[in-house]
N, C-alpha and C positions, 0 to 999 in steps of 0.2 A: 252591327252589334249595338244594341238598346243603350242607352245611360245606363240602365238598374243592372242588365247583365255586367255590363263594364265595372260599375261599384260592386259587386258581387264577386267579382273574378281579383278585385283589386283586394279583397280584404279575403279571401280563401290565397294570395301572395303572401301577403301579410303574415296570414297563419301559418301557412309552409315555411316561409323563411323563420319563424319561430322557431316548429320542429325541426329545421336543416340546423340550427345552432345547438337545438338540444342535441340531435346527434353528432355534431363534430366535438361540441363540448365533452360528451361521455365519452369517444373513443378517446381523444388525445388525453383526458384524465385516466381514465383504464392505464395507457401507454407508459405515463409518468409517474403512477402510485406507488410505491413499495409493501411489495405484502408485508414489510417490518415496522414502515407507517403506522399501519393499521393493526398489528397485532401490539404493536406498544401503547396504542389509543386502547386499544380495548382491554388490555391488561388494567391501563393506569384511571378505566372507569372517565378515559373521556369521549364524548359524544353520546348518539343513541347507539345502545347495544344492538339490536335488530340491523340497523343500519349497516354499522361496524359486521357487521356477521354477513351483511347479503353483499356488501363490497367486497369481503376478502374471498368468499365465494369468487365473488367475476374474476376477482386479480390472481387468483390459482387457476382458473380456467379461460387463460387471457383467450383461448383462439378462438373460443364458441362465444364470447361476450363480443370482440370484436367485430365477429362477422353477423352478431345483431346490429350493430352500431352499422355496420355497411350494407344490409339489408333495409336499414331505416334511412340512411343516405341515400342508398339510389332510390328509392320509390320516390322520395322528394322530389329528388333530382327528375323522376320523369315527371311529374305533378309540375313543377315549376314549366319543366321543355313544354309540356300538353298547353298548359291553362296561361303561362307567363308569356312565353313569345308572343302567343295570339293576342294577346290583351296590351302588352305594352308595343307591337307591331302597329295595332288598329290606331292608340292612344296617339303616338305619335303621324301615321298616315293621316290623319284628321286635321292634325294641328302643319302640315303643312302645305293640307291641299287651302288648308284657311289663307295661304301665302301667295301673292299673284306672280311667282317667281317660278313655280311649281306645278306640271298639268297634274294628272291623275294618276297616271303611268308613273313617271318620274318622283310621286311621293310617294308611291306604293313601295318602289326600289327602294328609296330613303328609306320610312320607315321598316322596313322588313330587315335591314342590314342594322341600321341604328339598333334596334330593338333588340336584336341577336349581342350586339355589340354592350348594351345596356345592360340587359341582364343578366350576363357573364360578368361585367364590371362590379355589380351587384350582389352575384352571388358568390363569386370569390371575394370582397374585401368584408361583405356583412357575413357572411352565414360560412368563410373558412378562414380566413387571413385572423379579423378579431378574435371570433372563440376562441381559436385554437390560441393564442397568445395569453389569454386568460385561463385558459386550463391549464397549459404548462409553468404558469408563472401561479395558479393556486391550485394546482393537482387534487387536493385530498379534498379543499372546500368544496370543489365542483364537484366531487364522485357523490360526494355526500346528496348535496341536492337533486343530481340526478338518480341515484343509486333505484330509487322508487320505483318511480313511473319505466326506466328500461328494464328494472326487473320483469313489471307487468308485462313491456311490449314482447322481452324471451320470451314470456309464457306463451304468447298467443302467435308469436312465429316460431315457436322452435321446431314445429314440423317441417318449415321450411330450411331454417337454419342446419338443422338436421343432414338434411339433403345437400346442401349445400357443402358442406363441411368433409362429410360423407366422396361425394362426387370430385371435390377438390384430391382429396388424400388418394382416391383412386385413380388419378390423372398424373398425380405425384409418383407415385408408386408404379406406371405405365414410363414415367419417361428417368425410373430409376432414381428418383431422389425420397428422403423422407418428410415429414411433414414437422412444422415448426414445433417443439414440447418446451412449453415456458416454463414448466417445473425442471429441465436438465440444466436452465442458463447457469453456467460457473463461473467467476469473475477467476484470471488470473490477477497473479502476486504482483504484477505491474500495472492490472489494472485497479486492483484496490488498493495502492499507494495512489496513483491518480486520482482518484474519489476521492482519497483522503486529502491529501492535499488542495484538492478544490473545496473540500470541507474545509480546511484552514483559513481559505479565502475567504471563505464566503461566511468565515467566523462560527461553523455552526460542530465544529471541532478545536478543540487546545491545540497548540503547537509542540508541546510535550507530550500530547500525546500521540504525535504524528509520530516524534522521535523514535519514543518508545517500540513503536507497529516496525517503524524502518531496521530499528534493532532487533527486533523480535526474528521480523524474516531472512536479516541476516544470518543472526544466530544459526538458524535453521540448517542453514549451508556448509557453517562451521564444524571443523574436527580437533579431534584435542590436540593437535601438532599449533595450530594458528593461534589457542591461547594458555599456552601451557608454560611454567615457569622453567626456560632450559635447564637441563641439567650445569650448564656451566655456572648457577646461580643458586643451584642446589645448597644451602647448608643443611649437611647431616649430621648425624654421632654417631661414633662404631660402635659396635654391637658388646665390645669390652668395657667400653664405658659405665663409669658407676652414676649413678642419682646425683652426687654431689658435681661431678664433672656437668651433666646434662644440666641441671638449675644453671650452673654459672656460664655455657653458651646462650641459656632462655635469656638469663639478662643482659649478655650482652649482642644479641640480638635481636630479640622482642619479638619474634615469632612461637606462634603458639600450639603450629606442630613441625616432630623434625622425621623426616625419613631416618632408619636405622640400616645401616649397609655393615657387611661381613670383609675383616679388613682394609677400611677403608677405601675398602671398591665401586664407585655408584653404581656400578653393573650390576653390583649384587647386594641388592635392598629385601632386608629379610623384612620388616614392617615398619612402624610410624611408634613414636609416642607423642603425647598429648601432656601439654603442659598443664592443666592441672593436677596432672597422674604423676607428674614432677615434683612439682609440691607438695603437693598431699604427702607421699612418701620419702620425699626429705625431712619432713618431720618426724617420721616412726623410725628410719635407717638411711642416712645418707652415702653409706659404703655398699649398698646391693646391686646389682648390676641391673643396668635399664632392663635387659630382658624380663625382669620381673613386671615389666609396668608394660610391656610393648602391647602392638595392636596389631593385628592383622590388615594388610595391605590388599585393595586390589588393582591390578594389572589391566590394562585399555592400552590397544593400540592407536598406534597415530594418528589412523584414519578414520577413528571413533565417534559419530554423529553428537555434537555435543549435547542435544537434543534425549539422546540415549544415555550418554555419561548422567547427567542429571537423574533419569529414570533410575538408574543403577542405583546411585546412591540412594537415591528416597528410599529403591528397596532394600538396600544392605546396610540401610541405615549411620552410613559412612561420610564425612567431607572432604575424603583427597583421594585421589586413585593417582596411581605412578601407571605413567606414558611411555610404554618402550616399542622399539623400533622393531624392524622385520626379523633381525637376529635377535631378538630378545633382549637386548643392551637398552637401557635406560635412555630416555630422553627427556625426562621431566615430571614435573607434576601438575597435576589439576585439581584444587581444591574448590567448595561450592562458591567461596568471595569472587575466584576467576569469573564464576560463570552470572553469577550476578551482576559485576562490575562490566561483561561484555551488554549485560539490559540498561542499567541505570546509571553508569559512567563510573566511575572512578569511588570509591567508597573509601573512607577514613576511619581507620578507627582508632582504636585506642593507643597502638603500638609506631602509628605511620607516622612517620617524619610529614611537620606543617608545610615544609616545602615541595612534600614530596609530590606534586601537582604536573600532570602528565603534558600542560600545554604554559607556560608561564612566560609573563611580561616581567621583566627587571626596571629598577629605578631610570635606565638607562633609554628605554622604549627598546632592548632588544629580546626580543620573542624564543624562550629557549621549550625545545621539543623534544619529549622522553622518547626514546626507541620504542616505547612502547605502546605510544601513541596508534590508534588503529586509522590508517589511508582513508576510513569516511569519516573519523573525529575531526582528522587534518584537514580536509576539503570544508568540512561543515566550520570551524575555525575559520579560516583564510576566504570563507565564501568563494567558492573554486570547485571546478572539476577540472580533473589532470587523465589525460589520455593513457598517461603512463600506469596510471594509477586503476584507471579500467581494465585496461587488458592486462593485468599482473592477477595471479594469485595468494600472492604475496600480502598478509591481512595487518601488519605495523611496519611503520617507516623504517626501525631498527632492522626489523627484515628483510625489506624491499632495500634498503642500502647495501647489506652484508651479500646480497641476491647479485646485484648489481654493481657494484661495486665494491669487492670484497680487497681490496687492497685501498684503502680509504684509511689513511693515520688523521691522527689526532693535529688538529690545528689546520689540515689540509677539507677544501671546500670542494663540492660539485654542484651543480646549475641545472638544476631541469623544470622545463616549463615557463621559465617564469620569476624560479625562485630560488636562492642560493641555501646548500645545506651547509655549514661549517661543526664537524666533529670535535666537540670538545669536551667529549669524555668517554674513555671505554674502561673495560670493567668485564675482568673476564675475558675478553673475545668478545665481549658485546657493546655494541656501540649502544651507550644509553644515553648521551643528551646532543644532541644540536642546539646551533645557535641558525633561526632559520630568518629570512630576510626577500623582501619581494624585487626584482630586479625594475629597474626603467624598460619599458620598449628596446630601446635602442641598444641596450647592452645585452636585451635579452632575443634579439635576433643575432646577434657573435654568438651567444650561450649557447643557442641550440646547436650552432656546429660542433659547437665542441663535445657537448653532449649525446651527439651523432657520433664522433671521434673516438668518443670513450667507449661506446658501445661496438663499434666497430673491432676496438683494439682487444676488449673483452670476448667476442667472439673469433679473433682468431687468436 
């Protein structure tokens, strides 16, 4: 082989290993772009329009842009095997038969194997190992720059590509599977908290607002049984009650609506009134009976999507629905504060007690926790996840105590995990404050027997 053909063969390498970067660069940017990337650049007018419009084309039609990007790979790929072995074979066989260590035979072997060995070393760290690190580490840059010239190269192979594509899905469809549709991908709900949260990492997300998403898809799952205000917490007025009786429980309760029940039954809640319907008509008659001011109530079962509950009222233009059980008997109520405070945590207003704060540190350093507390507030607090607390349905620690332990008096503690709960206030039937405390190792490996023991005793 001549000097000129060898420089000739050396720089048509050169140029191939070009092209072999330009196509690994376009596929692994294809691979890594988001059609949402792109449709927010071209919304928010940045980049070239044109550009922006012939990239989201490729990334809606990832299978036929891809398999241009692997049509422009292998041809390389045989260009390089043709033209590259023989040229850096030759280059090297010369430079060892130049060696008096080496006959002719014996360099030919060397070089032939060298050669093979070289430009495979070659063409995996220059023309796939790099690009590819550089397009998945600037995905949109690169689609951008290449966006062009692979447009032009689909044009002019798509008759192949075609076929290709074509003959693939019919070999697919021979050995009974279907072929890849990049328009069907769905992220599940655990895997777009993952994303999200790598969004938090990698800063390019708030961490309120990961909160928010985690709540949101809770909510989802939620029925008005897990945040509804029990009936044992219920303040009502009877139905004989006058205006002037109803203002003087509003003050001294600070609630701004009351369920109305027929003999002071909670089973039998005829409607709601609204304290400014209180007031208002305590000024024109304070001896007429609430029924003149009452409202009409609606009824949602236990196992009512809370999702739905909300829908309801937007249409019935309502903010509390009364929650009864399978026999019709009262179980509580659901107002829209509930369902807000299950998105955005705990809301104050005008009427709440300042201490009334559902996770609270005392001057003392000890940690007191509302019943009402929901088992991811608790975990999210304490930086913690509790096994117990996974396999429960159970949505507030006030819950999941009275679940579990329903013989649990005031002053008397339980152990699980980890962490000690001591009951030091009920209310109604309902446990509403612990004093909650993290145990040592050491006492919290006795703990868990015992908390083994209690469960034991509880089931039989």
């Amino acid at each position: 082989m001549s000097t000129s053909t060898i420089t000739t063969n050396l720089i048509v390498i050169f140029i191939t290993f070009l092209i072999a970067i330009f196509f690994v660069v376009a596929e692994f940017a294809l691979v890594q772009t988001r059609s949402s990337q792109l449709e927010d650049m071209l919304a928010n007018g940045q980049g070239n329009p044109k550009k922006l419009k012939r990239a989201l084309h490729m990334v809606h039609n990832l299978n036929e842009s891809l398999s241009t990007t692997q049509v422009g790979t292998t041809l390389v790929g045989v260009i390089l095997g043709w033209i590259g072995q023989g040229t850096i074979e030759e280059l090297l066989t010369d430079v060892f038969k130049m060696t008096p260590w080496f006959s002719a035979k014996t360099s030919g072997v060397l070089g032939a194997t060298l050669g093979v060995v070289l430009l495979t070393y070659l063409e995996v760290v220059v023309t796939e190992i790099v690009p590819k690190n550089i397009a998945i580490d600037m995905p949109v840059k690169c689609l951008m720059a290449v966006v062009t010239p692979l447009a032009v190269f689909h044009t002019v192979v798509y008759p192949f590509v075609w076929l290709l594509n074509h003959s693939a899905n019919g070999l697919l469809h021979l050995l009974g599977m279907q072929s890849a549709d990049e328009e069907s991908e769905v992220y599940s709900q655990s895997e777009i908290l993952r994303l999200s949260r790598n969004a938090v990492t990698g800063g390019s997300l708030d961490k309120d607002d990961l909160v928010y998403m985690e709540r949101a898809f809770e909510l989802n799952d939620k029925v008005a049984k897990d945040i509804m205000t029990d009936r044992t917490q219920l303040q009502v007025l009877n139905a004989t009650d006058n205006v002037k009786t109803a203002l003087k429980k509003y003050i001294e309760d600070g609630f701004s609506r009351f369920p109305v029940v027929r003999d002071n039954d909670k089973d039998d809640v005829v409607g709601y009134v609204y304290a400014y319907d209180i007031v208002s008509q305590d000024q024109e008659n304070p001896d007429v009976p609430i029924t003149r001011i009452i409202r009409a109530i609606i009824t949602v079962p236990e196992s009512m999507l809370i999702q739905d509950i909300l829908k309801l009222m937007i249409k019935k233009h309502t903010p509390i629905v009364l929650v009864v059980d399978e026999y019709g008997g009262t179980s509580g109520i659901v107002t829209d504060k509930d369902i807000y405070e299950e998105l955005f945590g705990s809301i104050k207003d005008e009427i709440d007690d300042v201490s009334d704060e559902y996770i609270v540190r005392d001057d003392h350093g000890e940690v007191h926790v509302s019943g009402k507390t929901t088992l991811y507030d608790f975990e999210r607090y304490f930086h913690t996840k509790l096994k117990a607390f996974e396999d429960s349905d159970i949505i507030t620690i006030g819950g999941y105590m009275m679940e579990h332990y329903p013989n649990l008096k005031k002053g008397e503690s339980v152990e699980l995990e980890g962490f000690n709960f001591k009951l030091v206030n009920i209310e109604q039937g309902f446990m509403r404050w612990f004093i909650v405390s993290k145990l040592d190792k050491d006492s919290n490996s006795a703990n868990l027997q015992d908390s083994d023991q209690n469960s034991k005793e509880k089931d039989e």
